[in-house]
Every structure is written in structure tokens, then in C-alpha cells.
N, C-alpha and C positions, 0 to 999 in steps of 0.2 A: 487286576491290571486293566486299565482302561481302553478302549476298542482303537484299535489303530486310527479308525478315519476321526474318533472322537480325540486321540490326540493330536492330528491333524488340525483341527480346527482350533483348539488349543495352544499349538505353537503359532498360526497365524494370529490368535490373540494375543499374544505376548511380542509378538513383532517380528519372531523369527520366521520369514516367509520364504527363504531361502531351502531352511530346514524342513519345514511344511512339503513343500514342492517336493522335494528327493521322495521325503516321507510318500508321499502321496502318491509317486509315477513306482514305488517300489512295491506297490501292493498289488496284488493280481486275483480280483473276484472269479466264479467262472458265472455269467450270465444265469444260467438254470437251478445250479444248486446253491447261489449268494447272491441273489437276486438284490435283498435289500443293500448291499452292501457293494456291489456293480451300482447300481444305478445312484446312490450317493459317491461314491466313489467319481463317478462320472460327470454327475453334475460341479463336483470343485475342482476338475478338472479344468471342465469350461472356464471357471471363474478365477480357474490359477493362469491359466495358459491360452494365449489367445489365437496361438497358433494350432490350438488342437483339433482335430478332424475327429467328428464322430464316424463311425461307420455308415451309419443312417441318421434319416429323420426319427427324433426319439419317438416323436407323436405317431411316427409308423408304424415303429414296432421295432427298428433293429433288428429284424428278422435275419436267423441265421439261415432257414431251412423253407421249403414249400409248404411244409404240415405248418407252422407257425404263420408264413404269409398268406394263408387262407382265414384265418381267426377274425373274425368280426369283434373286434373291443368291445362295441356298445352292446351287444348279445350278451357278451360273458358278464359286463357289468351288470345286467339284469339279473344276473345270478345271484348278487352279493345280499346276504340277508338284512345287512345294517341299512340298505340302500332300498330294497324293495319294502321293508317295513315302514321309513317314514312315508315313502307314496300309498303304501293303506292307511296310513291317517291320514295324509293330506287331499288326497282324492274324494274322499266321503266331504270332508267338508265343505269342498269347493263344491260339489252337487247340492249339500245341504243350503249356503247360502243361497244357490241358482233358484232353486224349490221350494224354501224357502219364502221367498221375496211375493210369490203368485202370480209373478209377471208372464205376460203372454209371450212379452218379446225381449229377450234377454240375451246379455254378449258374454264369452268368455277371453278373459285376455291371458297370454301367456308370453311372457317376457323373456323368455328363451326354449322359443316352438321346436328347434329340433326337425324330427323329421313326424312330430305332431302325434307320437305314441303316446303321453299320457293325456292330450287335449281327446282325442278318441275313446282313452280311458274314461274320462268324466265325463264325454257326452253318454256314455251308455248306462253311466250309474244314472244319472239325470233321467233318460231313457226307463228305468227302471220304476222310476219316483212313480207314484200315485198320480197324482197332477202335474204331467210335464211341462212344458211350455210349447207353444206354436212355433217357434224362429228362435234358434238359436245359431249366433254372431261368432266363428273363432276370430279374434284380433290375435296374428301370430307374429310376434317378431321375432326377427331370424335374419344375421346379419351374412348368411353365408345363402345366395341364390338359389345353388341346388339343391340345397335340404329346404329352403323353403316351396320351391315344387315340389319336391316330392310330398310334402308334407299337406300341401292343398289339395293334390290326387289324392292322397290316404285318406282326408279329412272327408274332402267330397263324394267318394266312394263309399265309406262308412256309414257317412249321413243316408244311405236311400234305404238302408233299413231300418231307421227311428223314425220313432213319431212325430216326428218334426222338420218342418222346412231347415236346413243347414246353407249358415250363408261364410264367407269366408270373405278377412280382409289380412294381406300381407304385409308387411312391412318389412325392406332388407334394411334395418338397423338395430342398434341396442338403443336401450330404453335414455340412455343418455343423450344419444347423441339426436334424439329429435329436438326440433326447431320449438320457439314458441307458437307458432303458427299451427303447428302439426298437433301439438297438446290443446291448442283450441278448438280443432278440427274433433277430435278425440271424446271432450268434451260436451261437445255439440251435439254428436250423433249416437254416444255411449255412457253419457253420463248419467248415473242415478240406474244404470241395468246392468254393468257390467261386474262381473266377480273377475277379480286380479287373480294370474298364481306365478309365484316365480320362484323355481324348483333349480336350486345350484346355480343359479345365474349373477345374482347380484355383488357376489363376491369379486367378478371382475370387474366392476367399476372403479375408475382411474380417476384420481380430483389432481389435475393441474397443479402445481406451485400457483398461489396468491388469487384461485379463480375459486376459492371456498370448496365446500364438502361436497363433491358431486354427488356423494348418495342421498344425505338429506334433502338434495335439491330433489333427485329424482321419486323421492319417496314422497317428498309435498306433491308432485306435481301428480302421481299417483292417489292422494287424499285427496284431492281436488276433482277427482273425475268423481266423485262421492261414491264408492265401489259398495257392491253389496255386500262383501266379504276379501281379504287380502288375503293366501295362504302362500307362506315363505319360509322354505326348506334352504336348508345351509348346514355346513358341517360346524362344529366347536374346537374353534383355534386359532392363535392370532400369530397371522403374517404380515398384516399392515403393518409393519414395525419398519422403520430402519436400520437400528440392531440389529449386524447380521448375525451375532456370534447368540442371539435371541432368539432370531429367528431362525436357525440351526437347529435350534436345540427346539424348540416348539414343532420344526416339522420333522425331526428325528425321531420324536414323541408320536407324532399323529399320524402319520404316515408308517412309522413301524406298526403302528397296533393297525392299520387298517391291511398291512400286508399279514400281519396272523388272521385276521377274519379271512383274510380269500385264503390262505393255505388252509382252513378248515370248512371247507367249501367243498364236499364230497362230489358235488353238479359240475364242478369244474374238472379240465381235466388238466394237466399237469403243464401242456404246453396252452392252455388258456391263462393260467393260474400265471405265467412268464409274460404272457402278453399284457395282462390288465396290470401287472406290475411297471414295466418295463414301456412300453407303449401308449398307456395311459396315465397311470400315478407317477409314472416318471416322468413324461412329461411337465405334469405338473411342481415336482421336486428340481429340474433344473430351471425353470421360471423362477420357483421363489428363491432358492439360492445362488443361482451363476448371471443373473443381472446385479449390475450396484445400484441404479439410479432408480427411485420410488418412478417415475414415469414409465418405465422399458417393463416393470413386474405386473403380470393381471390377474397371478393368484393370490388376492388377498382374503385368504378368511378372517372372521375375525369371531371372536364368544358371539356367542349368542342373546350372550346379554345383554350386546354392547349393539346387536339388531333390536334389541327389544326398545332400549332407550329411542334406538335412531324413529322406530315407529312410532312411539309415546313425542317423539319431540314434533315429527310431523303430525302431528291432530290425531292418530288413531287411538283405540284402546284396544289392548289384547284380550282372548279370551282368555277366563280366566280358568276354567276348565274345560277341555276339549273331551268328549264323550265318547263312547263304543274305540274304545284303544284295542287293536288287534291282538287275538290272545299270540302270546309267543313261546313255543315248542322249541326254546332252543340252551343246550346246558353253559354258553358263558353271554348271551343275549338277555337283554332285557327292555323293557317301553315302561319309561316312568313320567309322573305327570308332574310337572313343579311351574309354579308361580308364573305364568302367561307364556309355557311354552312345554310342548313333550318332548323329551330326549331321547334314542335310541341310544344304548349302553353296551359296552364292551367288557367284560368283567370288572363291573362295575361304574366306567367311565365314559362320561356322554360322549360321542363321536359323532351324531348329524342329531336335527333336530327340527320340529317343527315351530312354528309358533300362527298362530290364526289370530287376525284385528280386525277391526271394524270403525266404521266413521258413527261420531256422536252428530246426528243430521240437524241439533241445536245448534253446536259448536260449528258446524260447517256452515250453515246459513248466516251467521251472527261474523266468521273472522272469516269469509272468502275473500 
């Protein structure tokens, strides 16, 4: 017998939306013990009925209780093994091309800085390296003010115990929406030193109706700053679709297995394990399904393969294999390495991913 909300979404394919709607407001999850099935529930709510009142802001948490509205989401997500395992591959890299290079004076840029925890992480791997560099550059963009102070206090405080001058430049935007002026400025003062990383970020960019592919755009204009190394972390699944009855079914798929990984998540405790569902993936779950128009949606994952083209098509080349993969102690996890990209796996099935490129400096001198 097919799962209520899955028949749900089945009667709205078929056109019976009337039928759907009863169906739908006649179900009753309880938040804690039906977690996956509250929170989708919830979101075609939104999308049935426009008149509907959430309790709270999902992004909040929906908190029923005080133990719950104390919970730091971004803490507990640090817990998640799928998620802390691509940042030990991608980490090491991003220090490897910084040290790499032998540059004295070298930038890192991070395209969704945050409150600058793993830009801290890489400068100390760096730190670590045989031959540091003299001056190293974070370029952090961060479209939200106060996480980017805080994230220059953390940055700049970090810095006084490396061996290296730490210099800091802010930017409150997404990588989109700078100007062409601001990419020449970029250019100018950080091109040919800088290593790119952009960890779950990219997936939110939004291309206009009739204004072309704004990722491709922002990924050349990224190949163009001639970066020492690019490392881009994103999960495997595709929401860019308009299809919703598609893209139902793709985040029913990725988001249920991502909510088995945190219920086996021993570090968690039971009302974190409700928050990271409910307050953060959920959030993300009523984005992609309870907006209609491709414009109003900004979680678009999409395969990874379909990252890989987008970086081949702007001038990079991916590595082809990425080295020292993190051994993994875990009985339904696994780090696999496949053709210009490592996968982090769920009983058996990729769920984030890394992939690392680089500029051919032929190719970049020859088609700038």
C-alpha cells in the first residue's frame, strides 16, 4: 500500500486536487516520532493552501518546548558523518593547492563564509604545511552582515597564533550577484594566488528567465580569477527541475535517506536529531516543494555530474584523482573515488560529494 503523502501527491497528478487537499489535512504526524513525514506533510500544505499558518518559522525550528529552542542547528549538523567527511577531503585540498603553489602571499576565497569555521579550518592545515606562506588573504562572502562579523572576529583572532600575517576582506554578497567591476577588482588584487572553495553554496543560485545560466556565468567568472585550485562540495540530486511531481519524488528519495543518517547518529541526542530535521532539512523541503515558480526556489541541487560538466564547460579541468581519502569506521558509510569527483555514500548511494579543478594556465592565457 502506498504511503499516504505519496498518494497524495499522486491524486494532485492526476488532477484530483480537491481529493488530495481532504487527503492531506486528514493526516496527522506527531512532530518527534514522524518527523519525515510532519515535515513533508507540512510542506504541501504550504503549497495546497494558502491560507495556512505555520506554527513557526520552519528555519527556526518550530520549537515546541525550551530544551528544543536552545539547540544550535549548525552545531548538531557538525555531527552529521555524510557531512563532516566531505570537509576532510575538501580541506586538505584547499591547503594542498595554497602550499602547493610556494607562494609567499596567497588568498583564500570562500563563497559562502558563514561564520568562517572551516576558512579557520584550512588556515591551520596550511599552518601545519612545511612551507607556509607569509600573508594569507580570507575573501569571505557572506550575504548575511552579522555572520560576516562574526566571522572576521573569529578569522582575525585565529590568525595571531599562525605563522602568518592574516588579512581579511568581506564581502556581504553571493557570488552572483557582484557587479562586473567588483570581478575586476578581484582580479586585480587576487588573481593567479587565490584557491576558491565553495562548500553547499552554489546550489542556490537562481538564473532569471531569458538572462542565460547564472551558474556557468559565475563559474567562468571564477576561471578567470585563474585560481590555484577550485574545491566544490554539494550534495547529489536534482531539484532544478520544474517537474514538481519529479521533483517530489527526488527530494522524498534524498532527504528520507539523509534523515536515516542523522537517526543513526549516536552524538545526537534525540531532540537535536528533531531540530536538524525539522528546522534545517525542513526548511530546505518546503523551498523545494511549496514554491511553483523556478524564481521564488534556491534549493536547487542538482548530480554532480551535471557540476562537473558546468566546471569543464567554464575552462577548468577536474582532478582526476583526489589522494589521502579519509579512512571511514562506519558500518552503512562509505568514501568512493570515481571519475573527477569523490562521493560520500549511504548504503551504497552517493549523497554529497566533492569534486576538485584547476585552470589549464595555456588555455587561460590563450581564451581570456
Amino acid at each position: 500500500m502506498p504511503h499516504p503523502l505519496l498518494e497524495v501527491v499522486q491524486l494532485l497528478k492526476e488532477g484530483s486536487v480537491r481529493t488530495a487537499y481532504h487527503l492531506l489535512h486528514s493526516l496527522d504526524y506527531d512532530r518527534k516520532t514522524q518527523t519525515k513525514d510532519y515535515v513533508f506533510a507540512d510542506a504541501l500544505k504550504k503549497k495546497l493552501d494558502v491560507d495556512y499558518i505555520e506554527q513557526a518559522n520552519v528555519y527556526l525550528g518550530k520549537y515546541d518546548d525550551e530544551e528544543d529552542s536552545q539547540i544550535d542547528i549548525f552545531d548538531a549538523l557538525a555531527k552529521v558523518p555524510v557531512l563532516t567527511y566531505s570537509y576532510q577531503i575538501g580541506n586538505p585540498l584547499l591547503a594542498q593547492y595554497i602550499t602547493e603553489s610556494g607562494l609567499a602571499d596567497v588568498a583564500y576565497m570562500d563563497l559562502g563564509l558563514g561564520k568562517g569555521s572551516q576558512a579557520i579550518a584550512v588556515m591551520k592545515l596550511v599552518a601545519q604545511r612545511e612551507h607556509p606562506p607569509e600573508k594569507f588573504t580570507v575573501i569571505g562572502l557572506e550575504p548575511v552582515p552579522a555572520s560576516l562579523d562574526a566571522a572576521e572576529r573569529a578569522i582575525r583572532e585565529a590568525g595571531k597564533d599562525l605563522p602568518f600575517a592574516v588579512d581579511f576582506v568581506g564581502i556581504d554578497k553571493c557570488a552572483e550577484d557582484l557587479s562586473w567591476e567588483e570581478w575586476q577588482d578581484l582580479r586585480q588584487c587576487f588573481g593567479g594566488k587565490v584557491t576558491i572553495n565553495a562548500a553547499y553554496s552554489l546550489h542556490h543560485i537562481v538564473s532569471e528567465p531569458h538572462e542565460g545560466d547564472e551558474r556557468d556565468r559565475v563559474l567562468r567568472q571564477l576561471y578567470l580569477l585563474n585560481p590555484l585550485g577550485f574545491v566544490l562540495l554539494e550534495g547529489d540530486a536534482n531539484h532544478n527541475i520544474e517537474d514538481f511531481f519529479q521533483r517530489f519524488h527526488n527530494c522524498w528519495e534524498f532527504y528520507g535517506t539523509f534523515f536515516d543518517i542523522v537517526d543513526g547518529v549516536n552524538e545526537l541526542t534525540d531532540a537535536e536529531k528533531v531540530a536538524l530535521k525539522v528546522g534545517f532539512f525542513g526548511r530546505e523541503i518546503e523551498d523545494i516543494l511549496s514554491e511553483d515558480e523556478m524564481a521564488n526556489r534556491h534549493e536547487r541541487l542538482e548530480p554532480l555530474s551535471v557540476w562537473a560538466e558546468r566546471l569543464v564547460r567554464a575552462g577548468f579541468y577536474l582532478k582526476k584523482e583526489i589522494p589521502n581519502l579519509p579512512p571511514v569506521n562506519h558500518p552503512t558509510l562509505a568514501v568512493r573515488q570515481y571519475r573527477g569527483h569523490v562521493g560520500v555514500e549511504y548504503n551504497h548511494r552517493t549523497i554529497v560529494g566533492v569534486l576538485a579543478a584547476q585552470v589549464d594556465k595555456y588555455d587561460l592565457l590563450h581564451k581570456a
